[in-house]
Every structure is written in C-alpha cells, then in structure tokens.
C-alpha positions in Angstrom: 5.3 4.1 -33.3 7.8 3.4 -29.8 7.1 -0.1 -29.0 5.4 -0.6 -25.3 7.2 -0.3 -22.8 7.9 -3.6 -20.7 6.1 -4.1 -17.3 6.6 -7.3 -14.7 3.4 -8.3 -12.8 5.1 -9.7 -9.4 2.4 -11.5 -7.4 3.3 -12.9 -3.7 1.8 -15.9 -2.7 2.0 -18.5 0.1 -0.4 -21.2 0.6 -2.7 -19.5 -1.3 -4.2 -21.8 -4.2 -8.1 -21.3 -4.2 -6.8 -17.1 -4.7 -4.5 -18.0 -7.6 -7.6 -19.9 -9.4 -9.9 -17.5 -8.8 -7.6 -14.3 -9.7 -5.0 -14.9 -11.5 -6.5 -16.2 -15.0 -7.7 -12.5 -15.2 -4.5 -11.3 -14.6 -3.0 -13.8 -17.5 -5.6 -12.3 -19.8 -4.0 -8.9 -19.2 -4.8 -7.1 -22.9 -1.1 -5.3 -22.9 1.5 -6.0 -25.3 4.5 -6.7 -23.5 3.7 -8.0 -19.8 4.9 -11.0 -17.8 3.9 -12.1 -14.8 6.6 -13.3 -11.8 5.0 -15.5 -9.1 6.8 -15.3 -6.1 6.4 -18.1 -3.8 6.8 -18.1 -0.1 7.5 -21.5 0.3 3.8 -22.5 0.2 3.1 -26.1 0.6 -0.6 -26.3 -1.1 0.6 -27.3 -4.6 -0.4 -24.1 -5.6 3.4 -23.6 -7.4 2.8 -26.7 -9.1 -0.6 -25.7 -10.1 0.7 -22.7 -11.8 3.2 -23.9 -13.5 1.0 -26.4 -15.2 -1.4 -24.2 -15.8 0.1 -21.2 -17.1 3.9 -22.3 -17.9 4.6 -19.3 -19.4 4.3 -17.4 -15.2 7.8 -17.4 -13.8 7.8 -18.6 -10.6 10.3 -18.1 -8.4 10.5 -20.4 -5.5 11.5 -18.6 -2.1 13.5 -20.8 0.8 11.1 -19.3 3.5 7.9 -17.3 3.8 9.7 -13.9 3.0 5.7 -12.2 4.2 5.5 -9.3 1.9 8.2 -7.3 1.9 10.7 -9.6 1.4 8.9 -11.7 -0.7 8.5 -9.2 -3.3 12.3 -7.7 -3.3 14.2 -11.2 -4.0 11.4 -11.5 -7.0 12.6 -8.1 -8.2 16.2 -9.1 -9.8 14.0 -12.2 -12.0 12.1 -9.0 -13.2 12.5 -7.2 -16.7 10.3 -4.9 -16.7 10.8 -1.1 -17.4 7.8 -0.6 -14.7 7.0 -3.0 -11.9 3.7 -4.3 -10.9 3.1 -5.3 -7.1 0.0 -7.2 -7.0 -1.6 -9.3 -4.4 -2.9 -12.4 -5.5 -6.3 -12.0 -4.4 -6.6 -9.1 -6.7 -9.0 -9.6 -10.4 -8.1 -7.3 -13.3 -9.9 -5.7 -16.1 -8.4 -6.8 -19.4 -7.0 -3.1 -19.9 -5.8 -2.4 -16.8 -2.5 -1.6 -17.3 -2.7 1.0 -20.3 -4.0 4.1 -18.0 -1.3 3.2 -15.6 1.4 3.2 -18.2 -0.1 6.5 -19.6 0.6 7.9 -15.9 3.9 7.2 -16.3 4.9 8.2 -19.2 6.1 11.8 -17.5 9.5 10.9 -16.0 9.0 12.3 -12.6 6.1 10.0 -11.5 7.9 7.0 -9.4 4.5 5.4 -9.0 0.5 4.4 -9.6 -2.3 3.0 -8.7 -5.5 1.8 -10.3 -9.1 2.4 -8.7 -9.7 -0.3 -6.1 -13.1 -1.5 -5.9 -14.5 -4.9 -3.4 -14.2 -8.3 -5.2 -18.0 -9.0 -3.9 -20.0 -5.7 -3.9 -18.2 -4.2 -7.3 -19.5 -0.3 -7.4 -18.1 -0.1 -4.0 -14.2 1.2 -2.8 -12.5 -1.1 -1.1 -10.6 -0.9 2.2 -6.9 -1.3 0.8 -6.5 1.7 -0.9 -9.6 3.0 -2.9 -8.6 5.8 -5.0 -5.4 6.9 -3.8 -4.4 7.7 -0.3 -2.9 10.5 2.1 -2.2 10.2 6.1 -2.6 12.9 8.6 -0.1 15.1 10.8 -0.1 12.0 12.8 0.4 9.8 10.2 -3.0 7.5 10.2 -3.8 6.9 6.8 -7.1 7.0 4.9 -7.8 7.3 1.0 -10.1 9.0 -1.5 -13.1 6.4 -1.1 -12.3 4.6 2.6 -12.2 6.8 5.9 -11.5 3.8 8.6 -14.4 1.8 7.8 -16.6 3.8 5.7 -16.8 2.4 2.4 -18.1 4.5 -0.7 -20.3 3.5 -3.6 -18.2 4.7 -6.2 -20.2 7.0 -8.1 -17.4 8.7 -10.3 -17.1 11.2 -7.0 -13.0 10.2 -8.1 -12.2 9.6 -11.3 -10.0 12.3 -11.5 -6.2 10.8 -12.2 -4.3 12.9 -9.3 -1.1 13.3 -7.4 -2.0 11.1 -4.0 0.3 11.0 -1.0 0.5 7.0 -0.9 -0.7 4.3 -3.5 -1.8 0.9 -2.5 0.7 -1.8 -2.2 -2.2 -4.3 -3.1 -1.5 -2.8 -7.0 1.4 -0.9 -7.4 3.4 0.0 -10.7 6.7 1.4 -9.5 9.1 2.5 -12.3 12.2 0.7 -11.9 14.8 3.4 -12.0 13.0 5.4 -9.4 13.2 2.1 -6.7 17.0 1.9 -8.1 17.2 5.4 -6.6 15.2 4.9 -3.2 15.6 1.4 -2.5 12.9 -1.5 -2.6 10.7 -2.4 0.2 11.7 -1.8 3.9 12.0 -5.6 4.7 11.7 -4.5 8.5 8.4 -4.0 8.1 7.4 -7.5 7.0 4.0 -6.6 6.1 1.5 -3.5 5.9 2.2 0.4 6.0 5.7 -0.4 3.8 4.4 1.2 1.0 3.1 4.1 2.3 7.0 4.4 3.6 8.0 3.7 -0.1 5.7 6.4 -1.6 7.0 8.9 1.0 11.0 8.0 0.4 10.2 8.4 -3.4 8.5 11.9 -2.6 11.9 12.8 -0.8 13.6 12.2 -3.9 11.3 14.2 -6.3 9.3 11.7 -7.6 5.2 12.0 -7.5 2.6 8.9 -6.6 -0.7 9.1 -9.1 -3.6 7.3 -9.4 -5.4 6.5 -12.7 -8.9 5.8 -11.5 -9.5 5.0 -15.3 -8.1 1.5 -14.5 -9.7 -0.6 -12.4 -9.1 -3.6 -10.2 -11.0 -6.3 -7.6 -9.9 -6.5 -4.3 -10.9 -9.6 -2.1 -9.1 -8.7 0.9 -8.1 -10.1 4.6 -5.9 -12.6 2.2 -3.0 -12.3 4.8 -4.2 -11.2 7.7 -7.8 -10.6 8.2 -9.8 -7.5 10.2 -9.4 -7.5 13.6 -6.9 -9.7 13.7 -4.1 -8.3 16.2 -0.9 -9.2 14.4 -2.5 -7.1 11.7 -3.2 -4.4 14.5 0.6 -4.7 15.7 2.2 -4.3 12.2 -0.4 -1.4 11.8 1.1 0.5 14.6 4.4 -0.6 15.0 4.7 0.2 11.1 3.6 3.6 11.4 5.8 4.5 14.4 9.3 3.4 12.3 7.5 5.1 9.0 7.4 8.7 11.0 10.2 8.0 12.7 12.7 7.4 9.6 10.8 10.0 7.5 10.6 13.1 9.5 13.0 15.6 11.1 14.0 14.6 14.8 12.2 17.5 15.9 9.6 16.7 14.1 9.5 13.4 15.5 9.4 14.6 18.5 6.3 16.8 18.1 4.3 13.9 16.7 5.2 10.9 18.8 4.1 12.7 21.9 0.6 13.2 19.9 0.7 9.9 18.5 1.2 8.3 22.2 -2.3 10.1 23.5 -4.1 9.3 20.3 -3.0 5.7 20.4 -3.5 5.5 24.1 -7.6 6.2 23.5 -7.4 3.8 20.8 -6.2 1.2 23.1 -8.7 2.3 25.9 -11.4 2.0 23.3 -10.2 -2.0 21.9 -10.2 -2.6 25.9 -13.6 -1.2 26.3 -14.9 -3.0 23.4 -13.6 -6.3 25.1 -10.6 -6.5 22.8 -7.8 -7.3 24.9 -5.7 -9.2 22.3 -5.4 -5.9 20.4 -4.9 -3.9 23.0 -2.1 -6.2 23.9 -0.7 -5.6 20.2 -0.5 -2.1 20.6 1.5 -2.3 23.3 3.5 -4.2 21.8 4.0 -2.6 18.3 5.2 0.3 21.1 7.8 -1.9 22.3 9.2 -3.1 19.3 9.1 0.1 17.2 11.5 1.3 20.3 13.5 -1.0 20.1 14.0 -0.8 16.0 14.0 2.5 15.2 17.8 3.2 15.7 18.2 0.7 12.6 17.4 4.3 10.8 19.2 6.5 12.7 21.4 7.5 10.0 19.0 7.8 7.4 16.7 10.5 8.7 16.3 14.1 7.3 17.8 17.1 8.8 14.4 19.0 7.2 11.3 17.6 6.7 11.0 18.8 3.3 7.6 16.2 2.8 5.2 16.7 5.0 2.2 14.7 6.0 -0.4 16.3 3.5 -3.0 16.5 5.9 -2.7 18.6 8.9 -6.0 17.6 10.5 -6.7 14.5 12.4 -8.5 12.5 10.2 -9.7 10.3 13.9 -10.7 13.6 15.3 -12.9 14.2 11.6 -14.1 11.3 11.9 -15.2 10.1 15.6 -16.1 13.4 16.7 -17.1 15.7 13.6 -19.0 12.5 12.0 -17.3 13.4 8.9 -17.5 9.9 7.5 -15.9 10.5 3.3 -12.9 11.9 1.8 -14.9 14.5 0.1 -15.9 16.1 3.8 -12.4 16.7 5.0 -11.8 20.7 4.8 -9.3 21.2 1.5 -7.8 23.9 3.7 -6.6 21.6 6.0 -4.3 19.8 3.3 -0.9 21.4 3.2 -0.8 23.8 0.2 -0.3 22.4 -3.1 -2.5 19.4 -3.0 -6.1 21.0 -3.5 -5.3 24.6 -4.6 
C-alpha cells in the first residue's frame, strides 16, 4: 500500500493568541498520517509564539522580522515546508479530525493544482460561511461570489452542494495547493498583501492547465473578520484595488479594456451607494484602491496574456442578479450564463 502522501499545514498568525487556543488544538488533532503543521509568525507580540511552542513543541514556528500580512507571510513559510501538498489555513479556522483525507483524494489526479473543503460559520455550524462556502467563481467583471454566499446571503447548508466539483477559485482561508504546480506558477502575489490573492493564484494555475476542486466531503469552521473585519475600509480598499490588478494581469489588454470601462460604472454606483448609506470612509477607499491599482499595474506589464484563454466563468453580473433580479443563492444564477464547460 503507497504510503501517504506528506502535507504541511501553514497557519499565519499575528497577535492572534485567544484564535490559536481556541483553533488550533483541532488542527493538532488532525487524524492524517503524515501532516505537520508550520506557524508562521508575523512578528506578533502577544506571547502567542511562545504559547505554541510550549504547548505543542512539535508546530514549527517560524518567526518572521515584520508583519509579512498574508501574502508574504505565507511565502517565506513555504521553503520550512515539506510537504508534497500545502495547506493555507487561517488561524481562526477549526477542523474535523478527517479533514484532510477528501482533500488528498482530490488530488490524487495530477492535473488538479488546488482544493478546498466546505466552509461552514464557527458560531451557527449548518450555515456557509462568507470566505468561500463551497467553492467560488467571479463574474465578467470579476466580483466574486461562491456556491453558498452571494454578497451577504448566507445558506443553510442543506447538502444543496456536496457535489466535489471543478470551481473557478478556492478559499485562501483553507487551501491545499500541490507543491509542484506553485513551483510552476509562482506563490502568492505579495503585491496584494491581503484578500483577492488567491483568487489571482487559482486563475494563474488555470492558465497553466491545472483545475481548482472542492471536496465538500471535508469540512471546516470559519470564525472570520480575524484580520480585517466587515465594513472595515482597508478591507474595502484591498477588495477593490485587488480585483483591479487581478483583471488587469490576467486578461488580454483588450480585454482589459472592455471590462475596466464596466468595472469603473459598476464601482462608481457602489461608491454612490456607501455614500448614501453615510459611509464615507469606504467610499474614500474606493477611490483610493483606483489610485493605487493605477499606479501598480505596470509591475505586470510583461506578464499579461496575448489571449485570454481563461475566461471569467460567469458572463452575467452577479450585482445586477442580485440587486435587481433578487436572485439571492448560487443555485438561482441561469447555468446558461456560465461560459460553456462549467454546468453542461
């Protein structure tokens, strides 16, 4: 019988002790024969390093100079990792005993680069939660929702997806990534900092032939807002400014083209509508994510496709769906607006 293949749990932290006691014993009590678990530490000053390593001495922990946020965080953990398949997991994440077999399973066919497990809320546990349910997709524009979580609809999971399926984008909040496949496409866009970058990494690995799964039959607890918490507008800025430099470094220039001057009237309402809800903070961050993705986006100039041979898999606008057509769940968006191929 082959032995198991290895995997490496890499958890970022930063000043985040009462989340590693509450979340990582479950994560220690992984059932899985050959795991280990990589704590990568931002530099925290809570003791919660310390904590770990007296607690659990057999976690590496590898001590970063400077909060490295997410994206680099979890790239200088990557060379203390062993694994044949990496785990990216947020430390306010609880695990099921079992939850790594069905994503090892999923990867046992050589052309999937990565998978997710089922993401359900830490404190109402039959319902999706916000990070990345059951496996995600974006629209034409590029605004991403999931199989469980259309903005902030929520589903009771009621087994509506529990069938393991190619997705477009799997959560970065538990992410196995096989190792050869990020030696091929490169790690984490450390431009980003924080949120959208693995959306960008799931559609880079597409470019190169690889396919993103989810295996709802594994299942994980998300707490949430551990970063940055709703409505907060540095979460709104990386939000936008993200997406911008994800189109922009993933499509076609004429492609581009086409979508930014969409983008720019569909983020314009959502800025009129922050204002007119009395959010001026976030408006303010969406102008600003508009500035800054301008002034970054040549940094990719010479990476872009001549073809966009990936498209964004749905060619509705999932805002448009939802605000105006009060279609509210994954399981309401038309499957012939998906480009051919995902629901045939």
């Amino acid at each position: 019988m082959p032995s198991a293949p290895r995997v490496s749990i890499v958890i970022v932290s930063w000043n985040a002790l009462p989340l590693l006691k509450t979340c990582l014993p479950s994560v220690v009590e992984t059932d899985y024969p050959d795991f280990e678990i990589i704590l990568a530490d931002n530099a925290s000053t809570d003791g919660s390093a310390a904590w770990v390593a007296a607690e659990f001495p057999d976690v590496v922990i590898v001590r970063h100079q400077e909060n490295g946020l997410f994206c680099r965080g979890n790239n200088l953990a990557l060379p203390h990792a062993t694994g044949d398949y990496i785990v990216l997991l947020n430390n306010d994440v609880e695990v099921e005993p079992d939850w790594l077999h069905p994503l090892v399973r999923e990867m046992e066919a050589d052309d999937v680069g990565a998978v997710q497990p089922k993401l359900r809320q830490y404190d109402d546990r039959n319902r999706f939660e916000y990070a990345g349910a059951c496996g995600g997709f974006i629209d034409r524009l590029g605004y991403p929702f999931t199989r469980g979580r259309v903005f902030d609809t929520m589903e009771v999971d009621e087994g509506q997806y529990d069938d393991a399926r190619d997705v477009f984008w799997a959560t970065g909040a538990a992410l196995m990534l096989r190792r050869t496949a990020l030696d091929d496409v490169g790690t984490l866009d450390e431009r980003f900092e924080m949120h959208m970058e693995e959306i960008d990494l799931c559609w880079r690995l597409q470019r190169a032939g690889y396919r993103i799964r989810v295996a709802p039959d594994s299942t994980v607890y998300h707490i949430g807002g551990g970063s940055l918490p709703k409505g907060n507008p540095r979460k709104t800025y990386y939000n936008f400014r993200n997406s911008l430099l994800m189109l922009y470094k993933n499509l076609a220039p004429a492609d581009w083209r086409r979508v930014f001057a969409q983008r720019v009237a569909m983020d314009t309402a959502a800025g009129l509508r922050t204002l007119a809800n009395g959010n001026i903070e976030e408006a303010k961050a969406i102008v600003r994510a508009y500035r800054d993705a301008h002034r970054m986006k040549t940094a990719y100039d010479g990476m872009r496709p001549k073809e966009t041979r990936v498209q964004p898999p749905y060619r509705g606008l999932i805002a448009v769906d939802y605000f105006l057509r009060n279609r509210s769940t994954f399981g309401q968006l038309p499957r012939d607006a998906f480009v051919p191929g995902w629901f045939d």
